[in-house]
C-alpha positions, 0 to 999 in steps of 0.5 A: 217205778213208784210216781213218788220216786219220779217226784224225787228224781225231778227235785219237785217237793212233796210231803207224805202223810201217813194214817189209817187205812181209807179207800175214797177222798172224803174219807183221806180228808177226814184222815189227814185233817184238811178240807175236801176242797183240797183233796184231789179225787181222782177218777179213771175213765174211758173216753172214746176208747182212750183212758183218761184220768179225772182230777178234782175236788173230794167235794165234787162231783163229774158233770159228764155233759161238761167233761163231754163237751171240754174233751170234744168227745162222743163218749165217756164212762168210769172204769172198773176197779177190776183194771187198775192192777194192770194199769197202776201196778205200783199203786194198792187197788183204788183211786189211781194217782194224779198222773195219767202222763207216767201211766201214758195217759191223759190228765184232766184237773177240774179248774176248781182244783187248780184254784188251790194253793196245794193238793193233797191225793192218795199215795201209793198206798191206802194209808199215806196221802202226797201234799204238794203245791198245786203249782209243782204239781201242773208244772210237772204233769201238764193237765188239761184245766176245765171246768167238768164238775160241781158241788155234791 
């Protein structure tokens, strides 16, 4: 089950945009025409052993130290794409959707991202992007908020 159906099931609005194929945030900005600032990138990471996903804006970067020390963890590191297959199978290959809770994982949004008043993240393809208000959006998936990134 694709998360879009399951934002549909759950009466939360969202709008698709379609555009030409592209594989990193920055780029889906440039594609949809909105700022980096409120495109959510999202990364998968490994933390202790668990998979965690990491949300935050196309215009940042992950403070590793800071995700460290919001987590209360000993060790984390990105994972290879080569897994992605197993662990989004209603996704095409790259950045993983923005909610770990329907993959049974952990959400975390960087505190900057929830300063915005909508979001814009890859869809369940590499040409549409999901717009929906970031509110909707931490209502249904209940991320850890903090502050694990900075400016590029």
């Amino acid at each position: 089950m694709t998360f879009e159906r399951v934002l549909k099931q759950h009466h939360i609005r969202y709008e698709t945009l379609l555009h030409e194929p592209v594989f990193d945030a920055l780029r889906l900005a440039q594609a949809v025409h909105v700022s980096g600032d409120v495109v959510a990138k999202t990364v998968l990471l490994e933390v202790d052993g668990q998979y965690v996903i990491a949300v935050l804006q196309a215009t940042h970067q992950i403070d590793f130290d800071a995700l460290l020390v919001a987590l209360g963890a000993e060790r984390v590191e990105m994972v290879s794409e080569a897994h992605f297959g197993e662990l989004f199978p209603d996704c095409e290959i790259g950045p993983p959707p923005p909610f770990g809770s329907l993959y049974k994982m952990q959400t975390v949004v960087d505190d900057s991202l929830a300063q915005d008043r909508w979001i814009v993240f890859k869809g369940t393809t590499n040409e549409e992007a999901i717009r929906m208000y970031y509110d909707d959006y931490a209502q249904f998936e209940q991320p850890m908020v903090a502050a694990f990134s900075k400016h590029i």
